[in-house]
C-alpha positions in Angstrom: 70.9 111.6 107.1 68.1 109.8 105.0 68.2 106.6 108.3 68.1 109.7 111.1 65.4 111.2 109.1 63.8 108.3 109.4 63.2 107.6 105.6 65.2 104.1 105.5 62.4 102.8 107.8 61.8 99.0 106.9 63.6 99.7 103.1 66.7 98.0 101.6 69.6 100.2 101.9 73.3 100.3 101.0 76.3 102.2 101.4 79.8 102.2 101.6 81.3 98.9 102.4 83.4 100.8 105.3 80.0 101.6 107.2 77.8 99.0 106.0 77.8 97.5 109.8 77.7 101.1 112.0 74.4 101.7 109.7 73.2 98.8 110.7 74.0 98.5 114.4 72.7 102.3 114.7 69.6 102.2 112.8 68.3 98.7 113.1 65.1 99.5 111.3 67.0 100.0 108.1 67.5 96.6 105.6 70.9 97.0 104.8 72.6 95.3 102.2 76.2 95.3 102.1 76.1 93.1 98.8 74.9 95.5 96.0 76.1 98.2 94.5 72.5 100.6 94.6 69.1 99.7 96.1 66.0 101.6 93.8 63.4 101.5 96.3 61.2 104.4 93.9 61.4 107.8 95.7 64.7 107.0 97.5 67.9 105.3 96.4 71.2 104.6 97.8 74.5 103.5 96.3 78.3 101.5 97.7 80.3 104.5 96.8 81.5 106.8 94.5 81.8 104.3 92.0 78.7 103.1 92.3 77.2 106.3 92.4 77.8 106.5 88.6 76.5 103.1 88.4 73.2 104.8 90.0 73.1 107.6 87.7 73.1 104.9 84.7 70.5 103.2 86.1 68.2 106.3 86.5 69.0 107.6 83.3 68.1 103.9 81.9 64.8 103.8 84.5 63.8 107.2 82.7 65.3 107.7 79.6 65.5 104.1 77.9 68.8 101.9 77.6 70.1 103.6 74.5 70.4 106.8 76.2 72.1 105.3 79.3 74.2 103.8 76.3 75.1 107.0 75.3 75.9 108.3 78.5 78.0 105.6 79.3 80.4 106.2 76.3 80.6 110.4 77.5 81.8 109.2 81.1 83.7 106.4 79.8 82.3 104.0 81.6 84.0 100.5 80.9 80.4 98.9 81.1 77.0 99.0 83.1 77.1 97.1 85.9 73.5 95.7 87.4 72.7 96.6 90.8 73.5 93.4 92.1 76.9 93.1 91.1 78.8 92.9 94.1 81.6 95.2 95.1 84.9 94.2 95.6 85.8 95.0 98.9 89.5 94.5 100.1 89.8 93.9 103.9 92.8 95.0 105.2 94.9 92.6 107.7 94.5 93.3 111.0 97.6 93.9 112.9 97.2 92.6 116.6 98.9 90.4 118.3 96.5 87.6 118.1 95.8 88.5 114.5 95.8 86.0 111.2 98.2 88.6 109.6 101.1 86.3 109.4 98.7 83.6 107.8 97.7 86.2 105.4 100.5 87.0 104.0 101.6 83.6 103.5 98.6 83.4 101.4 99.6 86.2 99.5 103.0 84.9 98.7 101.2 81.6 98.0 98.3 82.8 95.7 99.6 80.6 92.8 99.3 77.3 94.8 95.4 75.8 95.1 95.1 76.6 98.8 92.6 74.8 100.7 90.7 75.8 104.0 92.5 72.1 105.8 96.1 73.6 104.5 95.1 76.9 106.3 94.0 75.3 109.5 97.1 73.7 110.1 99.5 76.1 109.3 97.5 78.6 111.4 97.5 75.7 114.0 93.8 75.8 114.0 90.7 74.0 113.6 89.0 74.7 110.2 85.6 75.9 112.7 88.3 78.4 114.1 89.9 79.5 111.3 86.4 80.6 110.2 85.5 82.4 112.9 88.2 84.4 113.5 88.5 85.6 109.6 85.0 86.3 109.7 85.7 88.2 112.9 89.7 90.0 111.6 88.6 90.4 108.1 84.6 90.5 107.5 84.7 87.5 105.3 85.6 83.7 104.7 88.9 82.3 104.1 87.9 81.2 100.5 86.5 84.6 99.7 89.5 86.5 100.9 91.7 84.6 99.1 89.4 85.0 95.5 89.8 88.9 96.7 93.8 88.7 96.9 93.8 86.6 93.6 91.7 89.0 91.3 93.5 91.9 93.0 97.1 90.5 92.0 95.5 89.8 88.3 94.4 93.3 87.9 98.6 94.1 89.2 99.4 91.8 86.4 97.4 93.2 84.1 97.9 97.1 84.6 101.8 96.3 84.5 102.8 93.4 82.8 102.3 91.9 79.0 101.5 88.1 80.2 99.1 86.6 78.2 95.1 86.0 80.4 96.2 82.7 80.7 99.4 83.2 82.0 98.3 85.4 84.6 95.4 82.2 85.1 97.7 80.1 85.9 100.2 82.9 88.7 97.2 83.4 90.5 95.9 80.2 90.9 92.9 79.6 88.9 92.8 76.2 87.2 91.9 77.4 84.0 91.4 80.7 81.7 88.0 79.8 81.6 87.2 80.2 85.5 89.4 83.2 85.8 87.7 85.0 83.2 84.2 84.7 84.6 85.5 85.2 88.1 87.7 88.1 87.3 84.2 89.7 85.2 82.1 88.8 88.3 84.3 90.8 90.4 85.3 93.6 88.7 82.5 94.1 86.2 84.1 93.5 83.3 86.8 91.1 81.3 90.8 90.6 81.9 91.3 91.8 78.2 88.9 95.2 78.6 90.4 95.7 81.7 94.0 96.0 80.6 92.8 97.9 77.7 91.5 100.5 80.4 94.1 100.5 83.1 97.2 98.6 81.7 100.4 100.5 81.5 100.1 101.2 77.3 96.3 103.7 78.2 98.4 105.4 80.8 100.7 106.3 78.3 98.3 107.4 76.0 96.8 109.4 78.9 99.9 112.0 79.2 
């Protein structure tokens, strides 16, 4: 509504990742970036998603109000953290399904995630050159191989982590980071917060605790 109005004129915009590119190809006038979670552009803001929309009432209430009292607000929603506007969203593309499609390959990778895949391995078991392989993922998924596969890795963490007891490096190690270290910051990159305060959130033992 805000882009047919005509009030995204030559601003920054976001929204959901799932229309990121129909709000682009229909209003070409409008910035948008797929990559944030909210754009603050003063009189008009926009946010990724519900989420993120809680994200941007954080971020007004700390604009306005100070950071202690987006602080405070954070602890009544339970909000795990505050996450900056450029934190990126983890999107998850789904696999497409054609005939022609890198599905198989996908899910190879997925069976594989442990192993330290690299974008030569890919190309040859997709029969491909790496310049190919490329192109198609960016044209079946919406991303590159690499970052696909970081997607499918910190998604199959946060798996281990809602249902399993295996230590952080453990779970390192079954998704194929090469250290704790790395997986941490990833994982907190991604998500928006640690391995440890994520279980505590989402594992199975706060479920229980929810009933």
């Amino acid at each position: 509504m805000l882009a047919e109005a005509g009030l995204l004129d030559d601003q920054r915009a976001t929204t959901h990742w799932s229309t990121t590119v129909e709000l682009a190809e229909r209003y070409p006038q409008v910035r948008v970036d797929p990559d944030v979670l909210f754009v603050d552009n003063g009189r008009i803001l926009s946010s990724a998603g519900s989420a993120a929309g809680i994200d941007l009432c954080l971020h007004l209430v700390r604009r306005d109000c100070g950071a202690a009292a987006a602080a405070a607000a954070a602890r009544w929603a339970v909000m795990p953290m505050e996450r900056g506007a450029d934190h990126s969203p983890l999107v998850v593309h789904e696999a497409p399904q054609s005939d022609a499609s890198l599905a198989p390959l996908l899910r190879w990778m997925e069976q594989h995630l442990d192993r330290p895949l690299l974008i030569d391995e890919l190309a040859r078991r997709a029969a491909i050159s790496t310049r190919t392989l490329n192109r198609r993922f960016r044209e079946q998924t919406g991303t590159t191989p690499l970052q696909w596969l970081l997607i499918a890795r910190i998604r199959r963490a946060q798996q281990f982590l809602e249902t399993t007891d295996l230590s952080v490096e453990q779970i390192a190690m079954q998704v194929g980071f090469a250290s704790a270290t790395t997986f941490r910051d990833r994982f907190a990159r991604s998500v928006g917060t640690n391995p440890t305060s994520y279980r505590r959130g989402f594992g199975e033992e706060a479920e229980r605790r929810l009933r």
